[in-house]
C-alpha positions in Angstrom: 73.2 66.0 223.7 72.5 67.9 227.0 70.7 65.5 230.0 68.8 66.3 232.6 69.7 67.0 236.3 68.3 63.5 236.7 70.1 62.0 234.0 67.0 60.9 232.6 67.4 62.0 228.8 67.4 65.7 227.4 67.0 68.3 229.2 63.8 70.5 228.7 64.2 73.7 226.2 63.2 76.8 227.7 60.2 78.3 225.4 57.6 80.8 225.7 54.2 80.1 223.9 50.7 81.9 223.4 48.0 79.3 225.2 45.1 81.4 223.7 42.0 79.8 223.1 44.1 76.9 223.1 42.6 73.7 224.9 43.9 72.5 228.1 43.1 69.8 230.0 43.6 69.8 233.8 42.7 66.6 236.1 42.8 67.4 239.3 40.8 69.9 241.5 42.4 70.6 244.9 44.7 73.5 245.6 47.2 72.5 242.7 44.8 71.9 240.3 42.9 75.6 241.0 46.5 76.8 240.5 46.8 75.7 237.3 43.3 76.7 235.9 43.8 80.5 237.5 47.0 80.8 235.4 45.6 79.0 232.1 42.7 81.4 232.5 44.6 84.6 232.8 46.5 83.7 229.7 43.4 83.4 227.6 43.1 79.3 227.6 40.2 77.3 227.2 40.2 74.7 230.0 38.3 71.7 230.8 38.8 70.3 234.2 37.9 66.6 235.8 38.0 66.2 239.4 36.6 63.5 242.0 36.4 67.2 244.2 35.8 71.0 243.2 37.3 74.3 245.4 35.1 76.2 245.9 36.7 78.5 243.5 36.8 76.3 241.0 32.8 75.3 241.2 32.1 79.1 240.8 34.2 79.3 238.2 33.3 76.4 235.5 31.2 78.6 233.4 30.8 75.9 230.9 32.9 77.6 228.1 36.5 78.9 229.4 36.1 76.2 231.7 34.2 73.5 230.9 33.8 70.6 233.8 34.1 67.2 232.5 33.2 65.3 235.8 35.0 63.7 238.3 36.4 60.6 236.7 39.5 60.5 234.0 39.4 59.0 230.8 41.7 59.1 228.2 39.2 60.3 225.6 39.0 63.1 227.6 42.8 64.3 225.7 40.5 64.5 222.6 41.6 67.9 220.5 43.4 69.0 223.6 47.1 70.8 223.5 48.1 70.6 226.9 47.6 68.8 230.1 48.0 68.8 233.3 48.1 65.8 236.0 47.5 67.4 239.1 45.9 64.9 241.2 46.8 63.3 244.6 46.9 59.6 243.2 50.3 59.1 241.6 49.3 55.9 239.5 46.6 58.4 237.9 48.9 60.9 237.3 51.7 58.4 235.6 48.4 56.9 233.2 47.8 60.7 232.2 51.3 61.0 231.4 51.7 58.0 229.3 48.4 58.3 227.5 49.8 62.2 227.3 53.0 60.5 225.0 51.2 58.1 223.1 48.8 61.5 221.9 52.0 63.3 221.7 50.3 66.0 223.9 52.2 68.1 226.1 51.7 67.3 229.9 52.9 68.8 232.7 53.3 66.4 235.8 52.8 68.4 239.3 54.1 65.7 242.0 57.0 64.3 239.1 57.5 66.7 236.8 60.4 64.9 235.5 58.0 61.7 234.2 55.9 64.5 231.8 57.5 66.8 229.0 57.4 70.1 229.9 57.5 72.2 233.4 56.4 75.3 234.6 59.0 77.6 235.8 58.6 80.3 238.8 57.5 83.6 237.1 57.9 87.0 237.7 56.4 89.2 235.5 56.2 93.3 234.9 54.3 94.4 232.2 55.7 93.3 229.0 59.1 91.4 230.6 58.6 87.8 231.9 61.6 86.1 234.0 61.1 82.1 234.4 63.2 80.2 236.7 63.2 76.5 236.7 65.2 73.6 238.3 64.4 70.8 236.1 61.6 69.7 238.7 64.3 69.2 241.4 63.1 71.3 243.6 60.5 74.2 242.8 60.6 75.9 246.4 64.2 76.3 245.2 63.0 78.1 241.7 60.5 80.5 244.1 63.3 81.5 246.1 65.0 82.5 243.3 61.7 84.2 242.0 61.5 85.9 245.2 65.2 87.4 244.6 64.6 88.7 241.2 61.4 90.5 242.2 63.4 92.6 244.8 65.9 93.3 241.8 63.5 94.0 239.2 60.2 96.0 240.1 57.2 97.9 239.3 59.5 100.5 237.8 60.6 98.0 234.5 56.5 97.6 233.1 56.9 101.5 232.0 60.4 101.4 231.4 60.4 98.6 228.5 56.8 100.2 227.4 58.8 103.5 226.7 62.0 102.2 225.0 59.1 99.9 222.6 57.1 103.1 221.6 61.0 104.9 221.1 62.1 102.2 219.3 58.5 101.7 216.8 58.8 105.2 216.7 62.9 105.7 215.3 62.1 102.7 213.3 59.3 104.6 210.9 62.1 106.8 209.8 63.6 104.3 207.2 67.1 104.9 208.8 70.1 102.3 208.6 69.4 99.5 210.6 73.0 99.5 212.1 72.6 103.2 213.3 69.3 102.4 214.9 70.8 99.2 217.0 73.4 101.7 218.0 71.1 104.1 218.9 68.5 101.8 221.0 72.0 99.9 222.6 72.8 103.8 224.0 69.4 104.1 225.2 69.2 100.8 227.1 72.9 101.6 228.7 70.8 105.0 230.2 69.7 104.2 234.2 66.2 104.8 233.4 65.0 102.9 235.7 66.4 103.7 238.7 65.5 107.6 237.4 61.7 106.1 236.9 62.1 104.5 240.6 62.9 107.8 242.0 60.4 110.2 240.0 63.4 111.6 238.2 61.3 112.1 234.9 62.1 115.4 234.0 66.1 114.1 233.8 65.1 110.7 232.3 63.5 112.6 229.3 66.4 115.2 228.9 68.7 112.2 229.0 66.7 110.7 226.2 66.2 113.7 224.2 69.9 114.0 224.2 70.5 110.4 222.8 67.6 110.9 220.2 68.5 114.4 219.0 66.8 115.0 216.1 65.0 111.8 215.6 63.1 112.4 218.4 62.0 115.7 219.7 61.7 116.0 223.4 58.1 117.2 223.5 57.7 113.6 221.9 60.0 112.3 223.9 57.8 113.4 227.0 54.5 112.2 224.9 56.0 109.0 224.6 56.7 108.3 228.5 53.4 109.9 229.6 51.7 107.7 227.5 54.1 104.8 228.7 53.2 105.6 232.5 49.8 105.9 232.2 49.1 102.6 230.2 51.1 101.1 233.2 49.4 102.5 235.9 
């Protein structure tokens, strides 16, 4: 069995999951908490929020149904029918009841100050289009994880949203043609070895679609081929 950095048990598995119009709870309503409703929002969650004190933001945004204030004082019936939650207030004894009343539920919770006393973190994300890159540390240091963040979004940019868009409508496309499955995973591994994004980067299109056209032969012609990344770049844009 693998253990933390802190040697405090397992470590955390790294999993992606859908949050919408699931319920999350967030206690907490300074800068931290705001945080962490912004992001539950944007990923279609419905949030309900105690806090002693609202940002500004925060008062403008409780609408009452995708965020729903409770008030400004916690209590553990507040976890009722929720599937995540979030301890992001400045009083740690606070935070630490959440947490344990959090296990007892067997709720997820996410600690912000001590993020290895709840069961799950959130990582340092980067995100183009359709590809997501997470870094985390295990909560030993999250400036360390945005650094790292930082790094990959010089390495991977703008360029990758219509990249992966066009090599999914290539691949739903070669895959309607009832071919052998081996032959298509050959033919998709060729077209991800192509340097289509550095062509994309530099405007190269004209090449890029050649390039593909010549992979695809048949399969694909290369007035669908061009179709295909038109309509790639211009969801994108």
């Amino acid at each position: 069995m693998r253990v933390d950095a802190l040697g405090n048990g397992p470590s955390m598995y790294p999993l992606f999951v859908s949050l919408k119009d699931r319920v999350c709870l967030v206690v907490g309503g300074g800068a931290v908490g705001e945080r962490k409703v912004r992001k539950l929002l944007e990923y279609g969650a419905r949030v309900r929020l105690v806090a002693k004190d609202l940002t500004p933001w925060l008062q403008h945004a409780a609408d009452g149904e995708t965020l729903l204030y409770l008030g400004p004082d916690y209590a553990e019936d507040h976890m009722e029918g929720v599937d995540l939650v979030f301890a992001a207030t400045s009083d740690e004894i606070l935070n630490e009841h959440i947490a344990e009343h959090a296990r007892n539920r067997r709720v997820w919770c996410n600690m912000a100050s001590s993020p290895h006393l709840g069961t799950c973190v959130v990582p340092a994300s980067l995100r183009r289009g359709p590809l997501t890159i997470a870094v985390a540390t295990e909560g030993l240091s999250p400036a360390v994880a945005r650094r790292v963040r930082q790094r990959l979004e010089e390495q991977f940019g703008p360029e990758w949203e219509p990249y992966l868009r066009f090599l999914g409508a290539l691949r739903r496309h070669i895959q309607k043609q009832s071919r052998d499955s081996a032959i298509n995973q050959e033919l998709f591994r060729r077209l991800a070895g192509l340097p289509l994004t550095e062509w994309i980067r530099r405007g190269r299109f004209s090449e890029m679609i050649d390039a593909v056209s010549a992979v695809c032969q048949d399969l694909v012609p290369r007035d669908r081929v061009a179709w295909l990344w038109d309509k790639a770049w211009n969801t994108s844009c």
